[in-house]
N, C-alpha and C positions, 0 to 999 in steps of 0.2 A: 360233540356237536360239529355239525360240518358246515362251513363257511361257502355264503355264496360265492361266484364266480367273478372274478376282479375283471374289470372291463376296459381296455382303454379307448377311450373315442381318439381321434387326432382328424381336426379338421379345422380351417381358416373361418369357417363361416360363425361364429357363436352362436345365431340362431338352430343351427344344425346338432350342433357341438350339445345345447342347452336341454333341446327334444328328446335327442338320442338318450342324455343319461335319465332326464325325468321319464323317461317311460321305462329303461333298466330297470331303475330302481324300485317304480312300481311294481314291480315283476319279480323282485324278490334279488336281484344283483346287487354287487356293488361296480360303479363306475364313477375314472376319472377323467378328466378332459383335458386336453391339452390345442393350444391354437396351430401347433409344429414340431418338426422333431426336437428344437433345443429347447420347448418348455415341457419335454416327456418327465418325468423322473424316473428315480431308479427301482419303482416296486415292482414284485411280479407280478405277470397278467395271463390270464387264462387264455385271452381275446383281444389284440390290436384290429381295429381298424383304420384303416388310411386313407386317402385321395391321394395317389402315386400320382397325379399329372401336378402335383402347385412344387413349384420351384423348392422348397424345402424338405428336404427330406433324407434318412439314415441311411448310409449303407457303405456295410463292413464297420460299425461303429462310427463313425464319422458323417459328418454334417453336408448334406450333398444341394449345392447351390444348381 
């Protein structure tokens, strides 16, 4: 059996955040959501998306202010 596509949303808006996965999921995904980078966890994802302009965010592992 082959497992759908793990999706991570990352976005400050909830509303945004809330849309994005209920319409994934109707579609046959799974997705999780996160508000920033330090409420990501550690699953694998097939699919990040991000808003690179809100003050939070990863890079090189680390929490970039």
């Amino acid at each position: 059996m082959t497992h759908p596509p793990h999706i991570l949303i990352v976005d400050d808006h909830r509303e945004i955040r809330d849309a994005l996965v209920k319409y994934l999921e109707k579609n046959g995904m799974r997705a999780t959501s996160a508000a920033d980078a330090v409420a990501m966890t550690t699953a694998e994802f097939r699919l990040l998306t991000v808003f690179l302009k809100r003050p939070r965010f990863v890079l090189n592992g680390s929490v970039s202010r």
